[in-house]
VEXDREN-2710 file (C-alpha; in Angstrom, 1 decimal):
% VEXDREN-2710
k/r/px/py/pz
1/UNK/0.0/0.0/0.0
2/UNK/2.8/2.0/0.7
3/UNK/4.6/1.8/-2.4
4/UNK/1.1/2.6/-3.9
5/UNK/0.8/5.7/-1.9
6/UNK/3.9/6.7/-3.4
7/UNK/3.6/6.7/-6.8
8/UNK/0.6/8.6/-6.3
9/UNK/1.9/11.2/-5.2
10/UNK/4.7/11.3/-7.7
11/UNK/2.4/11.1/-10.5
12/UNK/0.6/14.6/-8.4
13/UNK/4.8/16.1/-9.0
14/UNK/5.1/18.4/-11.6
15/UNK/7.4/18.4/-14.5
16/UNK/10.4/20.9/-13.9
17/UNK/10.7/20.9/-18.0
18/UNK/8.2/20.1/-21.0
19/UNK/9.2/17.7/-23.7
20/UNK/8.6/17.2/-27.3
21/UNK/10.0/15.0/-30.1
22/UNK/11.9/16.4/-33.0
23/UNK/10.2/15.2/-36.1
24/UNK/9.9/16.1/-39.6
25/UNK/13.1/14.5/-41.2
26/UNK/14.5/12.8/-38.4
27/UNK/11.4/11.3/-38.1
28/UNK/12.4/9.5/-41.7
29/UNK/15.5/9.6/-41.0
30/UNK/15.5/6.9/-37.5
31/UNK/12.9/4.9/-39.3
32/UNK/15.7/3.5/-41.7
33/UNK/18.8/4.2/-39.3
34/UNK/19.5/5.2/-35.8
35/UNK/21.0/8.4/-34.2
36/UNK/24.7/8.0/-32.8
37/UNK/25.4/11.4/-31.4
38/UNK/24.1/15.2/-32.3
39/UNK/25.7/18.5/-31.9
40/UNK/23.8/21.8/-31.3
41/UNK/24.4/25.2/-32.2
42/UNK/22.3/28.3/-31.7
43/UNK/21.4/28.3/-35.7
44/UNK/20.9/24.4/-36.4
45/UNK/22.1/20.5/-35.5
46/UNK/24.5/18.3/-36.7
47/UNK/22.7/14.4/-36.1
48/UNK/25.4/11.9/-36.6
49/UNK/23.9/7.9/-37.6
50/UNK/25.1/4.4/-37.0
51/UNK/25.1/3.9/-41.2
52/UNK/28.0/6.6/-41.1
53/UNK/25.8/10.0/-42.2
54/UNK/25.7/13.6/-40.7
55/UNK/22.6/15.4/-41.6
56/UNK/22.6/19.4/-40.9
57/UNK/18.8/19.9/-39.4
58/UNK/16.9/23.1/-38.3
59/UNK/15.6/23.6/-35.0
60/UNK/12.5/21.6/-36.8
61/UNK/14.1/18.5/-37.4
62/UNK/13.9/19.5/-41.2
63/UNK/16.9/18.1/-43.4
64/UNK/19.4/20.7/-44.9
65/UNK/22.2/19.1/-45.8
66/UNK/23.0/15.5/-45.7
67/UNK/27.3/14.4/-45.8
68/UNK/28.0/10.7/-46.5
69/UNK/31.2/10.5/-44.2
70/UNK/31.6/6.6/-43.7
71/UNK/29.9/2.8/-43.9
72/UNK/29.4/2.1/-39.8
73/UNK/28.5/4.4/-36.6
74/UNK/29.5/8.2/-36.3
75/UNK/31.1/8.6/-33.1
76/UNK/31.3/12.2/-32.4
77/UNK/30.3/15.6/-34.5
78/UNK/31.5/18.5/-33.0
79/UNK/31.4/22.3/-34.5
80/UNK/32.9/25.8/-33.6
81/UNK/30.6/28.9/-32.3
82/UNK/30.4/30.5/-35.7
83/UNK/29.1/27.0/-36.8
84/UNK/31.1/27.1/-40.8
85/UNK/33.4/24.9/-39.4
86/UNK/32.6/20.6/-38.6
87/UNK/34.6/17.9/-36.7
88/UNK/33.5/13.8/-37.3
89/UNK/35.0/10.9/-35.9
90/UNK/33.3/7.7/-37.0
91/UNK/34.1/3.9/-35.5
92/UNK/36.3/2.9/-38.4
93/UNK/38.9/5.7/-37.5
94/UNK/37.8/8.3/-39.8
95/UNK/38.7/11.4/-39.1
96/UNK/37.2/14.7/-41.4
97/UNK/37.4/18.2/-39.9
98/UNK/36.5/21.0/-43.1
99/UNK/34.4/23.9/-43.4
100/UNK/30.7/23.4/-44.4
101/UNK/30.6/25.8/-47.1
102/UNK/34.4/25.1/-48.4
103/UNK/35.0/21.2/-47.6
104/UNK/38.5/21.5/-46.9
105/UNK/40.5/20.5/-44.1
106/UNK/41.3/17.6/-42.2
107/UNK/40.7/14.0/-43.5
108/UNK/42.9/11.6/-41.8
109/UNK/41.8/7.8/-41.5
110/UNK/43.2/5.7/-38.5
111/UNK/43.7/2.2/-37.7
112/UNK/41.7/2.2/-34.6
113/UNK/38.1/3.6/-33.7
114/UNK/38.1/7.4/-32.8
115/UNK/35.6/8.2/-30.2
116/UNK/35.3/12.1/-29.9
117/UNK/36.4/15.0/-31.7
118/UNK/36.1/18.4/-30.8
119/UNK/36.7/22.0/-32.6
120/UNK/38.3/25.3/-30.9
121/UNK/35.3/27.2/-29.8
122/UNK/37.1/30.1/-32.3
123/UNK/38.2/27.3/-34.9
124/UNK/37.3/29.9/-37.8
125/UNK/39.1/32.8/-36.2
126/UNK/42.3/30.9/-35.3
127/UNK/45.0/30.6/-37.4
128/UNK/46.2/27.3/-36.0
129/UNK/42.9/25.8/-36.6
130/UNK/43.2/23.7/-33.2
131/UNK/41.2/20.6/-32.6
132/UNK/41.3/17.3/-30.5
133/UNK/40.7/13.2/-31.3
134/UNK/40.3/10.7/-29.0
135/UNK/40.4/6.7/-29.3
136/UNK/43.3/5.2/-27.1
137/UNK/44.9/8.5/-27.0
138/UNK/43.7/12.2/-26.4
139/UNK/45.4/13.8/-29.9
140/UNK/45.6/17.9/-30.6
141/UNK/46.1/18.9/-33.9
142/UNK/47.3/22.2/-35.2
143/UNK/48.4/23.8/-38.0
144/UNK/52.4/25.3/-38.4
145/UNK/53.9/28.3/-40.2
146/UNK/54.4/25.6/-43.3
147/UNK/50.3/25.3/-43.2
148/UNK/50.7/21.3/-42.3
149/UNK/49.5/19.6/-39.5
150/UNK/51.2/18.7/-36.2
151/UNK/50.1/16.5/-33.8
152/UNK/50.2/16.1/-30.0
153/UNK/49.6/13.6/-27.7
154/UNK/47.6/15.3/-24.5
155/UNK/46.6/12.2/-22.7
156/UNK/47.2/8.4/-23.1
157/UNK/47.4/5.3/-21.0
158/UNK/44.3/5.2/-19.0
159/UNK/41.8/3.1/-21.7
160/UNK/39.8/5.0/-24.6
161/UNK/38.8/8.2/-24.6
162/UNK/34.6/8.2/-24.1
163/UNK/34.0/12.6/-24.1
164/UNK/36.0/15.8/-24.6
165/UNK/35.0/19.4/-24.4
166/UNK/36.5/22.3/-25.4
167/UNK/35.8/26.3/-23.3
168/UNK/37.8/28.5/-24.1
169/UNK/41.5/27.7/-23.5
170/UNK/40.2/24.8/-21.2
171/UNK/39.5/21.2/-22.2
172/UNK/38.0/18.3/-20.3
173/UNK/37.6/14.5/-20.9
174/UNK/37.2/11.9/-19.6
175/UNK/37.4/7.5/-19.7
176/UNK/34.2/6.6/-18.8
177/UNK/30.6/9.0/-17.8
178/UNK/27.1/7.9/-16.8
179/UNK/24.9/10.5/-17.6
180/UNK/21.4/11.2/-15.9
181/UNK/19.2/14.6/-16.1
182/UNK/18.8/16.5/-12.9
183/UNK/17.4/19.4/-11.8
184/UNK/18.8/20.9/-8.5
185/UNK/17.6/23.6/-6.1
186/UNK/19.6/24.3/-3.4
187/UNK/18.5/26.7/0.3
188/UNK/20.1/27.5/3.1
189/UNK/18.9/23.8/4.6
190/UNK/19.1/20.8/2.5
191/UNK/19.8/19.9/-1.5
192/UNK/16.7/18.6/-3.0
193/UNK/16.7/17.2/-6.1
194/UNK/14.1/16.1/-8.4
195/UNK/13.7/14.4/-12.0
196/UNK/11.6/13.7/-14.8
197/UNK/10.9/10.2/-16.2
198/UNK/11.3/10.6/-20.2
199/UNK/9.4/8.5/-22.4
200/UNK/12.3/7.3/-25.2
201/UNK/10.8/5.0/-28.1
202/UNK/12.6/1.2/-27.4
203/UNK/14.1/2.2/-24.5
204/UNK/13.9/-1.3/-23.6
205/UNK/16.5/-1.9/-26.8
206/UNK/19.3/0.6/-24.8
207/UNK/21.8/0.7/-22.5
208/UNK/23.2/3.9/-20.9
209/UNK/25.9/4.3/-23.6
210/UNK/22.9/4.8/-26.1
211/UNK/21.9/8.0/-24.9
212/UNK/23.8/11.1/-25.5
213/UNK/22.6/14.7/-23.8
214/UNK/23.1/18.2/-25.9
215/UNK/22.2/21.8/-25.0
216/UNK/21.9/24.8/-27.2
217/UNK/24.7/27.3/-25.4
218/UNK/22.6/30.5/-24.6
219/UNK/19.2/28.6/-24.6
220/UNK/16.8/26.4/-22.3
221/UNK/17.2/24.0/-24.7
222/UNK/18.5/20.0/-24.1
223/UNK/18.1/17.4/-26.6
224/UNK/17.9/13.6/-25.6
225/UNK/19.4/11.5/-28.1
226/UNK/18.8/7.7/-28.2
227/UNK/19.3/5.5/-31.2
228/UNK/15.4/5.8/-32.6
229/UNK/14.0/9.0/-30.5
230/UNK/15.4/12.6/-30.3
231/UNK/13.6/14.7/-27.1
232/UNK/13.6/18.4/-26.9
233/UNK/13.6/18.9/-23.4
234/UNK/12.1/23.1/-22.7
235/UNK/11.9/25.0/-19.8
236/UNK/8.6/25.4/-18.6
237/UNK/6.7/28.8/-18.7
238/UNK/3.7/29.7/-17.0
239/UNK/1.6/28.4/-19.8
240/UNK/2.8/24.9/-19.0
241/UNK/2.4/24.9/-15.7
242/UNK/-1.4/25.9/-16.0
243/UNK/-2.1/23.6/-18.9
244/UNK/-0.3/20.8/-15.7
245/UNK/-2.8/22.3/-13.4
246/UNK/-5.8/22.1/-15.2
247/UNK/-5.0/18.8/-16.4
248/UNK/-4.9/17.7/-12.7
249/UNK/-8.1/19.5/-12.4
250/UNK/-6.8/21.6/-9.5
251/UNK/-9.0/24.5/-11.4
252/UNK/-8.5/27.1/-8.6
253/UNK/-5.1/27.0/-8.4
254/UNK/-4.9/27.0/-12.3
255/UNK/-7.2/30.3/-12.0
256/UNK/-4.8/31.9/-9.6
257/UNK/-1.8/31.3/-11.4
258/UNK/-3.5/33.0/-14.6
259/UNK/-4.3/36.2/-12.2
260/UNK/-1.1/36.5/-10.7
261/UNK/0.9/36.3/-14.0
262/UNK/-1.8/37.4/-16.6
263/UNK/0.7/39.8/-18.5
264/UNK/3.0/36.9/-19.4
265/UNK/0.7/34.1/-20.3
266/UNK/0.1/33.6/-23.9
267/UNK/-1.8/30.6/-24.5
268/UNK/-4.4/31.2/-22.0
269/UNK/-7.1/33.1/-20.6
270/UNK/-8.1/34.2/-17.5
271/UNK/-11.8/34.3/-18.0
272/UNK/-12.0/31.2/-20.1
273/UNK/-10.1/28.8/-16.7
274/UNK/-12.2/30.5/-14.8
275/UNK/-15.5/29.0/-16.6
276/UNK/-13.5/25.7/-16.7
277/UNK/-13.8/26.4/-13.0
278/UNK/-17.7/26.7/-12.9
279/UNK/-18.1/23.7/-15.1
280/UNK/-16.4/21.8/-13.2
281/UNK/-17.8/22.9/-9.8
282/UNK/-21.5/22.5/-11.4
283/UNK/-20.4/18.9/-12.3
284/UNK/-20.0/18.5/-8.7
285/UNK/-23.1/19.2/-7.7
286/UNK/-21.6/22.4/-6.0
287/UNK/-23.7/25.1/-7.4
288/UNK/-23.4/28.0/-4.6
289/UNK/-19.8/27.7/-5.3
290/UNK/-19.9/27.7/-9.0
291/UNK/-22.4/30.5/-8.0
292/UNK/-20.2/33.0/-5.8
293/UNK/-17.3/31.9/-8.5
294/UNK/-19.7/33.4/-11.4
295/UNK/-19.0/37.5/-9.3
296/UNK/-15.4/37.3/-10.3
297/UNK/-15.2/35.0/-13.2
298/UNK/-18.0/36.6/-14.9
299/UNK/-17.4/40.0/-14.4
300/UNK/-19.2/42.9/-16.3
301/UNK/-19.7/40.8/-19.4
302/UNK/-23.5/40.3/-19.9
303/UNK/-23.9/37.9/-22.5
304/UNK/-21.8/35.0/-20.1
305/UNK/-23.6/36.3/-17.3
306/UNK/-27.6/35.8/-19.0
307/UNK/-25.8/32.8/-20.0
308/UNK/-24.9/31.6/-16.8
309/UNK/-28.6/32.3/-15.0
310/UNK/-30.4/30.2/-17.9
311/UNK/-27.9/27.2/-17.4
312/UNK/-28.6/27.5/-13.6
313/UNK/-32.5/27.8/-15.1
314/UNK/-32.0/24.1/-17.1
315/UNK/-30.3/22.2/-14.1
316/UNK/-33.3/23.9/-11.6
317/UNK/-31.0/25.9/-9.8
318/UNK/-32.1/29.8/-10.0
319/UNK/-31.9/30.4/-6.6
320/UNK/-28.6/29.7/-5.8
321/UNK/-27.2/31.8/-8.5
322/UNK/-29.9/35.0/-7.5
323/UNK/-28.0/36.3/-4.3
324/UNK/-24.8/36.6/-6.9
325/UNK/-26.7/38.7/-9.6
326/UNK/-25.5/41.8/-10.1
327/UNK/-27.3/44.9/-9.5
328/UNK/-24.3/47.7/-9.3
329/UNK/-23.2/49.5/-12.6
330/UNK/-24.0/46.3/-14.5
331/UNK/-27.5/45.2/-14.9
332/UNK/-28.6/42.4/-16.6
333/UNK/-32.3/42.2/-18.5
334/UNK/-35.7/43.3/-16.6
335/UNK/-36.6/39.7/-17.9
336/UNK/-33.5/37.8/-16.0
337/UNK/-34.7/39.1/-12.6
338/UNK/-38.3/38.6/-12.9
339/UNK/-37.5/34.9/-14.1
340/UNK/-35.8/34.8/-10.9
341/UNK/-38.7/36.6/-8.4
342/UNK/-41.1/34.0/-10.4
343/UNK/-39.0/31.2/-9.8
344/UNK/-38.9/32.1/-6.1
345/UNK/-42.7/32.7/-6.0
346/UNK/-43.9/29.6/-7.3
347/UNK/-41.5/27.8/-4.1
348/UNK/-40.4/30.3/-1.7
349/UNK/-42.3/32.9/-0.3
350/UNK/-39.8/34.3/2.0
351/UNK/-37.1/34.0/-0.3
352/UNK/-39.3/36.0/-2.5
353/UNK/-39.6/39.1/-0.5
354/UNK/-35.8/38.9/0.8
355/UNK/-34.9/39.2/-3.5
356/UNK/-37.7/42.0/-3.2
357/UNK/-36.3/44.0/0.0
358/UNK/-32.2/43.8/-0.6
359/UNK/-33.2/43.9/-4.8
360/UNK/-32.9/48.1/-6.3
361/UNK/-36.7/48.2/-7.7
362/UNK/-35.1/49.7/-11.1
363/UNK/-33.7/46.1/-12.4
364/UNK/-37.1/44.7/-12.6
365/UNK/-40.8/45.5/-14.1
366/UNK/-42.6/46.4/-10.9
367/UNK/-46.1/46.1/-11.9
368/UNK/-45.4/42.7/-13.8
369/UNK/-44.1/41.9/-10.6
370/UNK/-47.6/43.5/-8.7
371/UNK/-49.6/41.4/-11.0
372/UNK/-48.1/38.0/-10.2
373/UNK/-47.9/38.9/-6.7
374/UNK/-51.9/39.4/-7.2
375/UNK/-52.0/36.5/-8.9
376/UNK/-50.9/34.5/-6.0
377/UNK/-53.2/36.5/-3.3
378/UNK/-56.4/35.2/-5.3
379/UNK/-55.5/31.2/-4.0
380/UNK/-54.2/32.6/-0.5
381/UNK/-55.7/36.5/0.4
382/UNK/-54.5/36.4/3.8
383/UNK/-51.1/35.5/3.4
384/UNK/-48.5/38.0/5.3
385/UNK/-45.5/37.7/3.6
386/UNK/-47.1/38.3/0.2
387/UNK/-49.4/41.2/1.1
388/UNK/-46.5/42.9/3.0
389/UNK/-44.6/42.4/0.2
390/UNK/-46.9/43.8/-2.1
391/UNK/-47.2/46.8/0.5
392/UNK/-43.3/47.2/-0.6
393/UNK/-44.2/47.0/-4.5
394/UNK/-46.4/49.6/-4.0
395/UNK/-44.0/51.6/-1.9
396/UNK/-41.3/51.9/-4.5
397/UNK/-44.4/52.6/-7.2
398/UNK/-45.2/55.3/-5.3
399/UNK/-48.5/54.1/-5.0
400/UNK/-48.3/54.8/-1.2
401/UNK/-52.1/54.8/-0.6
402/UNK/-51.8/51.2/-1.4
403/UNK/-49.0/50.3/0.4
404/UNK/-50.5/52.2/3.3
405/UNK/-54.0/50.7/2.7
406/UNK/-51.8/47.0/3.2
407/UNK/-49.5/48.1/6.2
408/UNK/-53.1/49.3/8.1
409/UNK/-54.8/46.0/7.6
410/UNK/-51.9/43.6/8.4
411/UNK/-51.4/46.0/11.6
412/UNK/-47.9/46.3/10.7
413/UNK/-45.3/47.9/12.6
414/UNK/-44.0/49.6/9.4
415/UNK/-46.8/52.0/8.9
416/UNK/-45.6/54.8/11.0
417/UNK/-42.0/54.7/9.4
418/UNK/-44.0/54.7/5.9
419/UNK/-45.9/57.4/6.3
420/UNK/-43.1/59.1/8.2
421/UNK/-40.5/58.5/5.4
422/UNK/-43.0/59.8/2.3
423/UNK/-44.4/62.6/4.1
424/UNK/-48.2/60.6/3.9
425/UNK/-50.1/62.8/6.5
426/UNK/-52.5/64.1/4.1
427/UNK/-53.2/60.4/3.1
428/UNK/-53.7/59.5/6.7
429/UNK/-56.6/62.0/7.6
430/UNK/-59.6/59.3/7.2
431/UNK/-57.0/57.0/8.6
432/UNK/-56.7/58.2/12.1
433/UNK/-59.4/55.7/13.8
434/UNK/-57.6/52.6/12.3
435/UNK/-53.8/53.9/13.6
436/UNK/-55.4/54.7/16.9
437/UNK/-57.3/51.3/16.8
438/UNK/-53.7/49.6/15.6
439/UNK/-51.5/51.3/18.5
440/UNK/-53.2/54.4/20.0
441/UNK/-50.0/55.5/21.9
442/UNK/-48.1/55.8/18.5
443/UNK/-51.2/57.5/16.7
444/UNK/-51.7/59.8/19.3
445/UNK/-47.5/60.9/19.7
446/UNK/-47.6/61.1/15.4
447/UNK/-50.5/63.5/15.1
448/UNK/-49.2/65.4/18.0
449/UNK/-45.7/66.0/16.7
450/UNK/-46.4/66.3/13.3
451/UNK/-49.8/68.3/13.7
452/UNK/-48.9/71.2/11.2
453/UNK/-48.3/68.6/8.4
454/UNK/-52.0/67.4/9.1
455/UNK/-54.8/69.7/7.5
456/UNK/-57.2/69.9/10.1
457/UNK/-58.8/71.7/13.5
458/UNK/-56.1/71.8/16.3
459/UNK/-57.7/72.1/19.7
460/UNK/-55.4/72.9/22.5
461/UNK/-56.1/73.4/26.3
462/UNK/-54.4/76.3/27.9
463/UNK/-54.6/75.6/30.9
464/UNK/-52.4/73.0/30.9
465/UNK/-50.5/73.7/27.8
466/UNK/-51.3/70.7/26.2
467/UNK/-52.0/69.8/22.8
468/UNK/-55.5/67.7/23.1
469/UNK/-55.7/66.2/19.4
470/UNK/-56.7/67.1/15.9
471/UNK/-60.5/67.2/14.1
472/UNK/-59.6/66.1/10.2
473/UNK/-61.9/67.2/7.5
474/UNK/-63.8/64.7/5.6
475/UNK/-63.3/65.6/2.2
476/UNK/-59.5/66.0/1.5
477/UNK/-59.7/66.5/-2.3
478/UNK/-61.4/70.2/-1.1
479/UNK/-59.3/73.0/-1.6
480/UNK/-59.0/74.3/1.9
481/UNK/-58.5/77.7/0.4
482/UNK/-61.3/77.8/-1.5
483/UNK/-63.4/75.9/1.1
484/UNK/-62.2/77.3/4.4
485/UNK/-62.8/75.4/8.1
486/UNK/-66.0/77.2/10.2
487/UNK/-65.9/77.4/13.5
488/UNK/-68.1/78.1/16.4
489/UNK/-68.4/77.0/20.8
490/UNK/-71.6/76.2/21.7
491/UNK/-71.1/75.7/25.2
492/UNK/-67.1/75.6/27.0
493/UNK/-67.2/71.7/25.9
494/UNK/-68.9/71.7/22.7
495/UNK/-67.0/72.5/19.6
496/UNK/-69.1/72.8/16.1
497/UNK/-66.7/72.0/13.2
498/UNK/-67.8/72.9/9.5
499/UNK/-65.7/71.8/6.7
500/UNK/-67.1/71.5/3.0
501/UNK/-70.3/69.9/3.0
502/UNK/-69.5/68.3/6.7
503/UNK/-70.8/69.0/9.8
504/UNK/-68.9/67.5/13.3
505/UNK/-70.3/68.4/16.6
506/UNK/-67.2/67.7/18.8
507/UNK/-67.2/67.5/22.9
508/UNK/-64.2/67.9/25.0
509/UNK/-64.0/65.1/28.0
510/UNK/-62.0/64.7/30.7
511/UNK/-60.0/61.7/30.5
512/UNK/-60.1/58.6/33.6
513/UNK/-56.9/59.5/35.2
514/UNK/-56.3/55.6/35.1
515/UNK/-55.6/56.2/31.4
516/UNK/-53.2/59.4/31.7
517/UNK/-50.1/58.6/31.6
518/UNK/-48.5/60.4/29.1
519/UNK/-51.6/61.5/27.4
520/UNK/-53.4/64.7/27.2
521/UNK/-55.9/65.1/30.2
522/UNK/-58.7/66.1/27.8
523/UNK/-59.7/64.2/25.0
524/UNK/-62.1/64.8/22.1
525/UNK/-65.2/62.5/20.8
526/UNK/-66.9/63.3/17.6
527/UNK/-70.8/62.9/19.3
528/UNK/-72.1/63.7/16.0
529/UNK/-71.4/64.0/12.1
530/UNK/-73.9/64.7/9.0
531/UNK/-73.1/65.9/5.3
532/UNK/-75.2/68.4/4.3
533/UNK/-76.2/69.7/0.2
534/UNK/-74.6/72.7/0.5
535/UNK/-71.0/74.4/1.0
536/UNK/-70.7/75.3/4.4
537/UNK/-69.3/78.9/4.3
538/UNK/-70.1/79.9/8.5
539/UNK/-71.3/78.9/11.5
540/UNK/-73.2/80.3/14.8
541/UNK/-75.1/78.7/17.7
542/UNK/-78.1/80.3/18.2
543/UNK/-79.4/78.6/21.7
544/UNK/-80.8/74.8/20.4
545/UNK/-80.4/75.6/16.9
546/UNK/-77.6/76.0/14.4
547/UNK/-77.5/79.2/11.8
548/UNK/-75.4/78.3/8.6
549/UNK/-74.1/80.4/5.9
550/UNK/-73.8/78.6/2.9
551/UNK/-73.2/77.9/-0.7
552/UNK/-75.6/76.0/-3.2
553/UNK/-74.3/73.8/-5.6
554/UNK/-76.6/74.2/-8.8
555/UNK/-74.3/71.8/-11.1
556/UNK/-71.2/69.9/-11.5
557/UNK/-69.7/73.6/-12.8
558/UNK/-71.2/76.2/-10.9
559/UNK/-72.0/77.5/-7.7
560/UNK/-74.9/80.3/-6.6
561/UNK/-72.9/83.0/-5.6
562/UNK/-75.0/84.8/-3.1
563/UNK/-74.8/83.4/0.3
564/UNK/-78.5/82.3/2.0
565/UNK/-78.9/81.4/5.7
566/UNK/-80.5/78.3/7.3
567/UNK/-81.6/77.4/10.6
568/UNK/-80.7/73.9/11.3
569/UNK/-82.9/72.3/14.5
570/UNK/-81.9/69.8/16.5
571/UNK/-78.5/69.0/15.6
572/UNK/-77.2/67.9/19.2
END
């Protein structure tokens, strides 16, 4: 299980590089023959083969030049920075050193297999024109004043010669080399090393002498040469390590990475992992995620967001994406938000007047919204949360009688700060009995602080200084400065209140000081109250009766402009 456990979790380790096999010609080319060593310059490669050829390629594996150099295995092709200049050793002691565009030089044949060659880095530039050989001996070659070649032995004795290379005025070889790729990162702690595990066509067929490594001086470049496979090892870029990410599906860390460096990456797009993301969450089963993920994947782009709500609408998941929609600079369709309220109507009553409370009334139709609120009140008229919440419709419609008509019938606690808020005191003067039948304490401290924003009669008692309560008209759609208040005292407790075509005969009581507390100590009672068929324009007791001075309406349009008296019997 252990073991198990382990290869898991290297298979979860990322590649350090990326790899990729050079094809094109070469892919021809190992198909009839087999690579024996390749050299790399910054401008193209030299691939030596067992059946004695070196073929020039460019950085795409494509053939440019092809040289037919011997019958059995190239050992070694080496070339000099400016790259006009080539070294080959092959296993039948051939030995061929010339310039690619000139083909002179060097060509030597020996009696024993030459393993390595390798040019002076400034080969073209030197007049000596200095390169080594190895077989059984480590050989420099140079050319004299006379232009001929002289030889020197370097190194000899210790077995054949397996690599050379040449820096500068340095050179290193050596008998014998294993050679593995690693990567190494060293802190302050510990080394820790890591590697990849290459996949190398019959690999099986090889031994560790097959494979040769190459790097392109100046580049991130290493190619892995085996007998029938040539790698390109890369380094990675943050393109390939998102493309790893994703792959794992580890979405959230791919998105990340593509925030952080979104400047650099060329191959991918933030917006595009990021609905990767909400795929892949939705696959899940995890829709408020993919949901809170739609705010900042989405962003202000309204075509992936209305495509987003109808996806959540096929898979029957509207609500979880509603608390997500947005409703700042960015609005979506009326029609998006009302699919939404409908949704949550046909299911969710509270959830319904939550969207309807925290949602601006601008991103939706309102009255489409009243009428299917209606529509719902006909199967259930008494249910609260939909007739409050219709109350609030009709609030932001401005159609505050409504709303006012709703708050005063569920007794709601929000009526006061409603009419309060939109300055509804005219609209609550026919109003007054149901507030004081709702919460008389409240009614009563309303009218009394906010008596001059009530049209009405005022009575005050000044012997106490206190403010007793107001006596409303009837007929609020009269001007009251075409049709004045009369006034008149019968007696020190009766009041007689004209207004209109009203008539209110109003008595002043003394109120049971078991009901005081903060109250007035007086209170008023309307005894009596009749419309009459004429404008009422003044008022005067006149002992049981009533003397009126009036106004008669002939028609809708006019009135008789002379006033006439009346004596009105028996009116208290």
């Amino acid at each position: 299980m252990a073991g198990v456990e382990e290869q898991e979790e290297e298979s979860e380790e990322e590649p350090k590089l990326k790899y990729e096999r050079l094809s094109n010609g070469v892919t021809e080319i190992l198909q009839k023959d087999a690579a024996s060593c390749m050299t790399v310059h910054d401008k193209f490669l030299a691939l030596g083969t067992h059946f004695g050829k070196v073929f020039l390629l460019d950085v795409q594996g494509n053939v440019t030049q092809k040289f037919e150099i011997s019958s059995v295995k190239i050992n070694q092709v080496s070339l000099d920075e400016s790259g006009e200049n080539v070294g080959i050793c092959s296993e039948d002691g051939k030995v061929q050193v010339f310039g690619l565009y000139t083909r002179e030089g060097f060509h030597e044949n020996f009696d024993c297999p030459i393993k390595v060659v390798a040019l002076h880095p400034q080969f073209s530039k030197s007049n000596y024109k200095q390169f080594v050989t190895g077989g059984s001996k480590l050989l420099l070659y140079e050319r004299n004043w006379l232009n001929r070649w002289k030889m020197s032995v370097l190194h000899e004795g210790e077995g054949t010669i397996s690599n050379v290379q040449w820096r500068a005025n340095l050179i290193a070889w050596a008998n014998n080399v294993l050679v593995t790729l690693y990567f190494v990162k060293e802190n302050a702690k510990h080394l820790e090393i890591s590697s990849d595990a290459l996949s190398v066509r019959n690999f099986q067929d090889n031994e560790c002498r097959d494979y040769r490594l190459e790097h392109a001086e100046g580049e991130s470049l290493f190619y892995i040469i085996s007998p029938k496979d040539i790698v390109v090892a890369k380094e990675r870029d943050q393109d390939d390590h998102i493309d790893w990410l994703l792959d794992k599906k580890k979405y959230e860390e791919a998105l990340m990475a593509a925030e952080i460096s979104f400047k650099n990456i060329k191959r991918h797009d933030v917006q595009q992992i990021g609905m990767e993301f909400i795929n892949h969450l939705v696959e899940r089963g995890e829709y408020d995620s993919a949901a809170r993920k739609c705010q900042k994947v989405l962003g202000k782009n309204m075509e992936l967001w209305e495509n987003e709500v109808y996806r959540f609408k096929t898979i029957g998941q509207l609500k979880a994406i509603s608390q997500y929609l947005p409703r700042g600079d960015l609005r979506l369709r009326p029609g998006i938000y009302e699919m939404i309220l409908h949704e949550f109507l046909k299911t969710d009553y509270e959830g319904f007047a939550m969207l309807i409370r925290e949602w601006p009334g601008e991103l939706y139709n309102n009255m489409a919204v009243v009428q299917a609120v209606g529509d719902h009140l006909k199967n259930d008229p008494n249910n609260r949360t939909l007739l409050t919440t219709l109350a609030e419709l009709y609030a932001y419609d401005q159609r505050y009688d409504r709303a006012l008509e709703i708050y005063l019938r569920l007794r709601h606690k929000d009526v006061y700060q409603l009419i309060h808020k939109h300055n509804l005191f005219s609209s609550i003067e026919d109003k007054i009995v149901l507030l004081m039948d709702f919460d008389k304490e409240k009614a009563v401290d309303m009218l009394l602080d906010n008596e001059d924003k009530i049209s009405g009669v005022k009575i005050y008692d000044i012997s106490t200084k206190q403010r007793i309560t107001n006596v409303l008209r009837d007929d609020v759609t009269l001007r009251p400065d075409m049709y004045p208040c009369s006034l008149c005292w019968k007696d020190s407790h009766t009041l007689i209140v004209g207004w209109g075509m009203s008539i209110k005969i109003c008595a002043v009581k003394e109120r049971n000081p078991t009901e005081l507390r903060d109250l007035p100590n007086r209170y008023v009672e309307i005894v009596s109250a009749f419309e009459t068929e004429f404008f009422i324009s003044g008022l005067a007791p006149l002992a049981d009766q009533l003397v009126t001075l009036y106004f008669v309406k002939e028609n809708a349009k006019h009135l008789v402009r002379e006033p006439r008296l009346v004596q009105l019997l028996n009116i208290w």
